[in-house]
PyMOL Python script that loads the backbone (N, CA, C, O; Angstrom):
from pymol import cmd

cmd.read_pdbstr("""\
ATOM      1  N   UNK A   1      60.548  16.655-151.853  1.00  0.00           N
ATOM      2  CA  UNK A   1      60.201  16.490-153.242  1.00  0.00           C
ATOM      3  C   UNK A   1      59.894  17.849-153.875  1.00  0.00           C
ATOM      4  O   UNK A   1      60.179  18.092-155.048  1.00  0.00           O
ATOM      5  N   UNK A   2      59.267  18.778-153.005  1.00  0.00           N
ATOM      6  CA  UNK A   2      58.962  20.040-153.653  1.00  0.00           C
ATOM      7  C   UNK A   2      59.965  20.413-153.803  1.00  0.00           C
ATOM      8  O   UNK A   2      60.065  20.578-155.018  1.00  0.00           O
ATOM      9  N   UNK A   3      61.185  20.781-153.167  1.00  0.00           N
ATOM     10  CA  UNK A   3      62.413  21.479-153.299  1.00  0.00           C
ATOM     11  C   UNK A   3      62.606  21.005-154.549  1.00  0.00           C
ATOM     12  O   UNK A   3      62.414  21.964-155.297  1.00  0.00           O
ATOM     13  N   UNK A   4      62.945  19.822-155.330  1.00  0.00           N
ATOM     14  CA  UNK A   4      63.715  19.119-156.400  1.00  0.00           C
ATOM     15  C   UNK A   4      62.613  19.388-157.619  1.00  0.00           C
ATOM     16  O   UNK A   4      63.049  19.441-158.768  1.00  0.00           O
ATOM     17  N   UNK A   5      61.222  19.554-157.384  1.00  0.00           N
ATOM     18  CA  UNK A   5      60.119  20.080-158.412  1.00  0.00           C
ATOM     19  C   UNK A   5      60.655  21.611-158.542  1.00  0.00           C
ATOM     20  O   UNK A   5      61.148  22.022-159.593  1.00  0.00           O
ATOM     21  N   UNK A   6      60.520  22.385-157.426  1.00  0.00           N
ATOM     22  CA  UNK A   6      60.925  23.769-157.597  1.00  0.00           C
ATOM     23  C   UNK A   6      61.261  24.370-156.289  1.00  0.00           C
ATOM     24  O   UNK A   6      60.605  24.488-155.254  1.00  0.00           O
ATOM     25  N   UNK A   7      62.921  24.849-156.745  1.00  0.00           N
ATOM     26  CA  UNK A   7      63.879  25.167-156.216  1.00  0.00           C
ATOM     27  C   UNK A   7      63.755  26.387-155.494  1.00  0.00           C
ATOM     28  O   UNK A   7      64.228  27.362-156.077  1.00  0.00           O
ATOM     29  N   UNK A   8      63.323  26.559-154.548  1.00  0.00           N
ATOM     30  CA  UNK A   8      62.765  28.595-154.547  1.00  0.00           C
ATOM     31  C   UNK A   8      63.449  28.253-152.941  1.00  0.00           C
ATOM     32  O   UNK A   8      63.595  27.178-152.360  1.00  0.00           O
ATOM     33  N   UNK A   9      63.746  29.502-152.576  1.00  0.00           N
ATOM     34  CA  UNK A   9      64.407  30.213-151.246  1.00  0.00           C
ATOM     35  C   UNK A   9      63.525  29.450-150.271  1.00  0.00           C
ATOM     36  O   UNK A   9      63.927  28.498-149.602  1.00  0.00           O
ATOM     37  N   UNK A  10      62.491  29.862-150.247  1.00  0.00           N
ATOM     38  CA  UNK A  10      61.173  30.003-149.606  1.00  0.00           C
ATOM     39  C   UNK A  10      61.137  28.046-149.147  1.00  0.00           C
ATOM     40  O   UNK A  10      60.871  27.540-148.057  1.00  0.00           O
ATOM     41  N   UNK A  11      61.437  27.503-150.193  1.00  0.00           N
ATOM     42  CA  UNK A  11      60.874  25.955-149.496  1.00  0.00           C
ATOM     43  C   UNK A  11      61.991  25.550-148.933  1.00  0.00           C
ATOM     44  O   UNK A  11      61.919  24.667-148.078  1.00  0.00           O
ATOM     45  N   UNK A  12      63.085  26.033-149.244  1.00  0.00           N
ATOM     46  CA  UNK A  12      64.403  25.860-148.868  1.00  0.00           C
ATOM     47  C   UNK A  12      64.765  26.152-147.047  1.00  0.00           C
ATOM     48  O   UNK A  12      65.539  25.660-146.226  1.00  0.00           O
ATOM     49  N   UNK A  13      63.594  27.349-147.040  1.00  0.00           N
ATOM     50  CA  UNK A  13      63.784  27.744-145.471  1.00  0.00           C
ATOM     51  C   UNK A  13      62.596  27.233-144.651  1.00  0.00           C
ATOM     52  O   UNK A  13      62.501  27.377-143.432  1.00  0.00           O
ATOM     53  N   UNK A  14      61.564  26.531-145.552  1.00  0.00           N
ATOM     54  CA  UNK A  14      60.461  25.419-144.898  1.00  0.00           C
ATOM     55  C   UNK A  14      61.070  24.379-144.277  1.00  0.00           C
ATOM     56  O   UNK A  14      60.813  24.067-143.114  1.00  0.00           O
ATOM     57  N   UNK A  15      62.151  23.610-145.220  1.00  0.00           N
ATOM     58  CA  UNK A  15      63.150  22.531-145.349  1.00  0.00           C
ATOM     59  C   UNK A  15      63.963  22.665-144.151  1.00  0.00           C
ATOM     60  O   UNK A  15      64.121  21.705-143.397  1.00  0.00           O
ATOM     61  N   UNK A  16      64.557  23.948-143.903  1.00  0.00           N
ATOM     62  CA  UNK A  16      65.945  24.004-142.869  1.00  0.00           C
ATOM     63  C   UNK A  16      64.935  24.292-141.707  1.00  0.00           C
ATOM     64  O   UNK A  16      65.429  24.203-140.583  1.00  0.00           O
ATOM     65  N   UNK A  17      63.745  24.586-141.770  1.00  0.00           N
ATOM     66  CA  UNK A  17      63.709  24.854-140.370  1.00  0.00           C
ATOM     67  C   UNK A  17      63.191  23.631-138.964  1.00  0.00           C
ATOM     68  O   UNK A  17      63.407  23.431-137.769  1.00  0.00           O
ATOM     69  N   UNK A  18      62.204  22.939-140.395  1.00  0.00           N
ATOM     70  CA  UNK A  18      62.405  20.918-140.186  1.00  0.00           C
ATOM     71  C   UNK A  18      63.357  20.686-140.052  1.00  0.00           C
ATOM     72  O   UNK A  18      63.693  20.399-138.903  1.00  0.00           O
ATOM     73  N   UNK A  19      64.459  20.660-141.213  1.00  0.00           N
ATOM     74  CA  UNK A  19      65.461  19.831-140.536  1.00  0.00           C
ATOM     75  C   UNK A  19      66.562  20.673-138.831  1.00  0.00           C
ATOM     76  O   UNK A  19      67.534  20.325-138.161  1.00  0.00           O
ATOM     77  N   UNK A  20      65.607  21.844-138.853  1.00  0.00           N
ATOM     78  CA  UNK A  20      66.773  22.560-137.255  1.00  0.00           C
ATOM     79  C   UNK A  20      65.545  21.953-135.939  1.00  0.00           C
ATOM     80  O   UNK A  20      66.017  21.760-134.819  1.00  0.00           O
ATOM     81  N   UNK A  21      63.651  21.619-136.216  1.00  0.00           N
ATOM     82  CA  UNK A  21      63.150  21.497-135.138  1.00  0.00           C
ATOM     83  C   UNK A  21      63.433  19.482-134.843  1.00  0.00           C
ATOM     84  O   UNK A  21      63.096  19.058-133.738  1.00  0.00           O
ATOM     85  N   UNK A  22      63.906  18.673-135.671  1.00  0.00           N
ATOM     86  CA  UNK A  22      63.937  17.880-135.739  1.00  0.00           C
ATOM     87  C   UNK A  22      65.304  17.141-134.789  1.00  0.00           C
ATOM     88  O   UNK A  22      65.115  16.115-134.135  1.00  0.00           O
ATOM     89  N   UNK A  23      66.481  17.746-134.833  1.00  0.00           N
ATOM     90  CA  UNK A  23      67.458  17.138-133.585  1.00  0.00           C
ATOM     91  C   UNK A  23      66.842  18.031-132.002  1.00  0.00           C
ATOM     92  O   UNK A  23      67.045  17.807-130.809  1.00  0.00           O
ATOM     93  N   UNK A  24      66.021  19.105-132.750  1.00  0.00           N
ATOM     94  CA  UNK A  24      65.851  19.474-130.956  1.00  0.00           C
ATOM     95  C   UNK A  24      64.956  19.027-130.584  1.00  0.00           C
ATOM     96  O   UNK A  24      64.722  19.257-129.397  1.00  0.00           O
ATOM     97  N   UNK A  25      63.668  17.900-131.570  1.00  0.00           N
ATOM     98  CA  UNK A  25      62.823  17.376-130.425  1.00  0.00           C
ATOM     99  C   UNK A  25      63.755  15.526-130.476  1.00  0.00           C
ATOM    100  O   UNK A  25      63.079  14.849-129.702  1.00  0.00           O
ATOM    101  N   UNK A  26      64.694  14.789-130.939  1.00  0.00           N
ATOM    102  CA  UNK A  26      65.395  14.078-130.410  1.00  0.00           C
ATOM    103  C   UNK A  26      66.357  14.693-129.155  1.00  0.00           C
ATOM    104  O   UNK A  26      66.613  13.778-128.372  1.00  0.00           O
ATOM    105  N   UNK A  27      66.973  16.001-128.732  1.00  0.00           N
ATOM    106  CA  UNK A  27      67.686  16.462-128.031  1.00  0.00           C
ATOM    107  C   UNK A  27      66.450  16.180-126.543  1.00  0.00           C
ATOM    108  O   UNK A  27      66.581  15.519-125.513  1.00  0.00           O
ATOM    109  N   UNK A  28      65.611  16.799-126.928  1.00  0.00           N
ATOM    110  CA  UNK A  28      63.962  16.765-126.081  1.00  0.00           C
ATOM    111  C   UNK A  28      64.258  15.661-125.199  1.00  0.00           C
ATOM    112  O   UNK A  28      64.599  15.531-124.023  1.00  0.00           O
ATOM    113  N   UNK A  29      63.894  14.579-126.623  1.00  0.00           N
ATOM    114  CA  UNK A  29      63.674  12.878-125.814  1.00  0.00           C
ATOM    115  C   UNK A  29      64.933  12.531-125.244  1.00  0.00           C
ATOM    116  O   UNK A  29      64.923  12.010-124.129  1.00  0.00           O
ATOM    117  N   UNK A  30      66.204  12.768-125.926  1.00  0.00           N
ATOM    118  CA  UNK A  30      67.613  12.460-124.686  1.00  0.00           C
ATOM    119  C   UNK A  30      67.428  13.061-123.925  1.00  0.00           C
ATOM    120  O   UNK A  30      67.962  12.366-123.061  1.00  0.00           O
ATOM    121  N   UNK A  31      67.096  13.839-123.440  1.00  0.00           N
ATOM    122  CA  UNK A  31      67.013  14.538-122.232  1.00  0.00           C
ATOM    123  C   UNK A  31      66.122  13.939-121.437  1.00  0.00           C
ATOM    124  O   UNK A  31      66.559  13.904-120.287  1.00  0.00           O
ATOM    125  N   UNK A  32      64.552  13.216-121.593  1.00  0.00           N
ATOM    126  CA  UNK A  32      63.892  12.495-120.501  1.00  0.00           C
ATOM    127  C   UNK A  32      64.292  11.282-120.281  1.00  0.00           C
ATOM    128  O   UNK A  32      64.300  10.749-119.171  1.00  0.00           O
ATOM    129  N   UNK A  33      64.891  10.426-122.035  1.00  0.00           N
ATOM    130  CA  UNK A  33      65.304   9.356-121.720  1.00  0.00           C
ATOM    131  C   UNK A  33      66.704   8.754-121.085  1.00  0.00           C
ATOM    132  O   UNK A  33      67.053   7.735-120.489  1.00  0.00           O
ATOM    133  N   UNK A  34      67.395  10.168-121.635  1.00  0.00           N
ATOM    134  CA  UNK A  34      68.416   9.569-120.781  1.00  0.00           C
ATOM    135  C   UNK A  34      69.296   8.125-122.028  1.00  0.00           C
ATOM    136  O   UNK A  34      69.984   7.153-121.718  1.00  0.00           O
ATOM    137  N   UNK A  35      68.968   8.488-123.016  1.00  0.00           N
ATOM    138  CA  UNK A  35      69.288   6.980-124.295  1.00  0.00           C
ATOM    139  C   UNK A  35      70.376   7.442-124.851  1.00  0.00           C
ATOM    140  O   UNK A  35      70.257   7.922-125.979  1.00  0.00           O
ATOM    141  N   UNK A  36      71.696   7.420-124.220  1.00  0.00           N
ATOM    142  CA  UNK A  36      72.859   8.366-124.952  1.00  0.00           C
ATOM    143  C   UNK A  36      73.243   7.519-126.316  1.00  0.00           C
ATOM    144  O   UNK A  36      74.368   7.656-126.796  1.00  0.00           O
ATOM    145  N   UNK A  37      72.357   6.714-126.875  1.00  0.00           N
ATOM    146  CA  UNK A  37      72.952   6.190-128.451  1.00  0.00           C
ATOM    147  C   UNK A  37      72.142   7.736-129.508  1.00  0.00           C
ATOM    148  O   UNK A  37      72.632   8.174-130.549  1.00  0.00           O
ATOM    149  N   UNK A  38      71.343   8.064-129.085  1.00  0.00           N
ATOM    150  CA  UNK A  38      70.592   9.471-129.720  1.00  0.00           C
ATOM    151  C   UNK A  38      71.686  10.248-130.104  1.00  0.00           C
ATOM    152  O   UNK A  38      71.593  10.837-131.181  1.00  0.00           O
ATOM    153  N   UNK A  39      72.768  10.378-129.402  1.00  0.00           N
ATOM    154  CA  UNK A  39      73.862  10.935-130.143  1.00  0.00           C
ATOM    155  C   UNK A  39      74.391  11.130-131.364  1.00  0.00           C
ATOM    156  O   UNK A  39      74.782  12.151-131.930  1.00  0.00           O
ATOM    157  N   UNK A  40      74.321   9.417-131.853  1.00  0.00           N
ATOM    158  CA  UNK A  40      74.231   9.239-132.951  1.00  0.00           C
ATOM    159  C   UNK A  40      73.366   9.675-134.368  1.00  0.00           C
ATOM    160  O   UNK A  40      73.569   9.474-135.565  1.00  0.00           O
ATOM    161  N   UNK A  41      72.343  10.347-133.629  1.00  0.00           N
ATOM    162  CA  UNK A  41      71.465  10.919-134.756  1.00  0.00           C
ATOM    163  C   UNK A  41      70.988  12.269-134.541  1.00  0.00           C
ATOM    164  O   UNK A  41      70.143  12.800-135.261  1.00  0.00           O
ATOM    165  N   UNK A  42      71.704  12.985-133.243  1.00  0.00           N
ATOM    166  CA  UNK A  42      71.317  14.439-133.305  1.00  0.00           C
ATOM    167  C   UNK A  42      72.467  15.333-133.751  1.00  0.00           C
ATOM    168  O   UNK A  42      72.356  16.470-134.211  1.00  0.00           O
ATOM    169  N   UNK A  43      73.733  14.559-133.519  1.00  0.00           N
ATOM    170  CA  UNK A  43      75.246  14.822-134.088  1.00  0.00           C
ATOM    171  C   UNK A  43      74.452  15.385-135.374  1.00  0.00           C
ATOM    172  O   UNK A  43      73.740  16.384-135.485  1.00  0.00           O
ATOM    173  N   UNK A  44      74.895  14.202-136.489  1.00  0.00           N
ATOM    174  CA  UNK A  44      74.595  14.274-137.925  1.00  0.00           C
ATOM    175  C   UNK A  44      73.686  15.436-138.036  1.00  0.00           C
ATOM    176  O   UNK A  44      74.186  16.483-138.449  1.00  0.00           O
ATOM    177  N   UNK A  45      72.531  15.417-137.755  1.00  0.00           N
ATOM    178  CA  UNK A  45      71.227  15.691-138.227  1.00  0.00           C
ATOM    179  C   UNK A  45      71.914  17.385-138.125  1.00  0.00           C
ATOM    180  O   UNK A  45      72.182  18.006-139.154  1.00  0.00           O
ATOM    181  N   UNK A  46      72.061  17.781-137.188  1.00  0.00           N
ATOM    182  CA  UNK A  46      72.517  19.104-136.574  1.00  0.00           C
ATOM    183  C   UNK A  46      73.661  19.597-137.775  1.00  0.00           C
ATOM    184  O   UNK A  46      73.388  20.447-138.623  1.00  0.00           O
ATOM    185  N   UNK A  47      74.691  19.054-137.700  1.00  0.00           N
ATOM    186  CA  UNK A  47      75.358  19.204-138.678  1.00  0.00           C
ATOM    187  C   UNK A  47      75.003  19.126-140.363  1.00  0.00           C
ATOM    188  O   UNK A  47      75.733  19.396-141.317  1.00  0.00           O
ATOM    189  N   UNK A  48      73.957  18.773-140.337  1.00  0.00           N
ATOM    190  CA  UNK A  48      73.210  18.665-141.992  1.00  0.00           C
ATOM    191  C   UNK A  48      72.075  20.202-141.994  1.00  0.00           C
ATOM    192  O   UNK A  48      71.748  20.975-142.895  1.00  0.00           O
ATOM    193  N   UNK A  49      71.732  20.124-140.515  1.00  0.00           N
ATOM    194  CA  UNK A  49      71.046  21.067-140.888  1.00  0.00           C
ATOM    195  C   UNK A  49      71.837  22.969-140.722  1.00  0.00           C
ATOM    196  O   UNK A  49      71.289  24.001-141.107  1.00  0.00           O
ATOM    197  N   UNK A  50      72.681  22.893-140.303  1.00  0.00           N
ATOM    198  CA  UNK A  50      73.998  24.099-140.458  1.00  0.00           C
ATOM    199  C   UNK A  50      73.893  24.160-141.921  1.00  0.00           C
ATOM    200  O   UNK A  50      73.297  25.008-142.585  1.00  0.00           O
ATOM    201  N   UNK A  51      74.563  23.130-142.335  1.00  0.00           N
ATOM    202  CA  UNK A  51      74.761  23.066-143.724  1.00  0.00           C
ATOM    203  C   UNK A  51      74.173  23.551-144.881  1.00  0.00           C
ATOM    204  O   UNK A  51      74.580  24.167-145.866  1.00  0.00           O
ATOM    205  N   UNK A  52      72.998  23.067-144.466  1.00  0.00           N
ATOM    206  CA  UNK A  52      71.313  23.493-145.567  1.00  0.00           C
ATOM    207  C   UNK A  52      71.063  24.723-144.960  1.00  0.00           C
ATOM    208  O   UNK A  52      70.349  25.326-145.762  1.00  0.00           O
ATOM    209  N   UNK A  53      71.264  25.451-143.951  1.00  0.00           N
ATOM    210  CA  UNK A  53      70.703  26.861-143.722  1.00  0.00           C
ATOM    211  C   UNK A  53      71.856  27.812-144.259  1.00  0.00           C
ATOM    212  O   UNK A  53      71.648  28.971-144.617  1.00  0.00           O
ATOM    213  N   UNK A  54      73.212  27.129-144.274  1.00  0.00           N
ATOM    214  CA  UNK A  54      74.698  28.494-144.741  1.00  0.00           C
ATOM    215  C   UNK A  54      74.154  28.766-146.199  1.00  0.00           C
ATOM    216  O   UNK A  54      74.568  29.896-146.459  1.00  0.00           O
ATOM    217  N   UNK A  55      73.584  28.397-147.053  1.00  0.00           N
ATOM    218  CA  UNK A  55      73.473  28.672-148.655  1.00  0.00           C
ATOM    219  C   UNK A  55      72.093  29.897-147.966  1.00  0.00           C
ATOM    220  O   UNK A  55      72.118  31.100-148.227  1.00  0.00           O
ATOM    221  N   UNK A  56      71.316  29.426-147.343  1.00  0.00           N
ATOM    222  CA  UNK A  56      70.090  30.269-147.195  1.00  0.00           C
ATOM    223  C   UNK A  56      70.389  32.141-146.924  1.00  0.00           C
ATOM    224  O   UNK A  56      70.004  33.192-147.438  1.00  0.00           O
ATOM    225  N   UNK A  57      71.617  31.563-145.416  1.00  0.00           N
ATOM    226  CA  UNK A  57      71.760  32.853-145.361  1.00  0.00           C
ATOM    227  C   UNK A  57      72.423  34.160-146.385  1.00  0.00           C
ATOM    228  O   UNK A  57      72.061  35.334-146.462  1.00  0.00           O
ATOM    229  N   UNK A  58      73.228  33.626-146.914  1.00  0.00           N
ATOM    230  CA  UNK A  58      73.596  34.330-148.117  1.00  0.00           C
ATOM    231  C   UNK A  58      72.588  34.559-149.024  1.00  0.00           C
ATOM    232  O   UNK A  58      72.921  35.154-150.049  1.00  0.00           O
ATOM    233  N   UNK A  59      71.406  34.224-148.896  1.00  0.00           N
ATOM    234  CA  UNK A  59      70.823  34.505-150.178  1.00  0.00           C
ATOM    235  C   UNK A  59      69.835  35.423-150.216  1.00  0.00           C
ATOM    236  O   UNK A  59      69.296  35.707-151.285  1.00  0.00           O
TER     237      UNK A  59
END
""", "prot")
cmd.dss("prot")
cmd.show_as("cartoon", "prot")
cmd.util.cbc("prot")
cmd.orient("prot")
């Protein structure tokens, strides 16, 4: 919500770095659990969060 109140670099790289610790603590839990449907949501997530950090680095 802050990002969309105000747009600044800074929350932008608060934002990407949640969304980069967030498939590695699901990567975490596939790894003890062993639950290969997690796939399904560390794929995406990983790939969203590339995404949201390529505008960062340029900037």
């Amino acid at each position: 919500m802050l990002r969309i109140a105000d747009p600044q670099i800074r929350f932008g790289r608060f934002d990407g770095a949640g969304r980069i610790l967030f498939p590695v603590w699901m990567a975490w839990t596939l790894s003890m659990s062993k639950i290969p449907i997690l796939w399904m949501s560390i794929v995406p997530e990983t790939l969203w969060a590339i995404a949201q950090w390529l505008p960062l680095r340029r900037g």
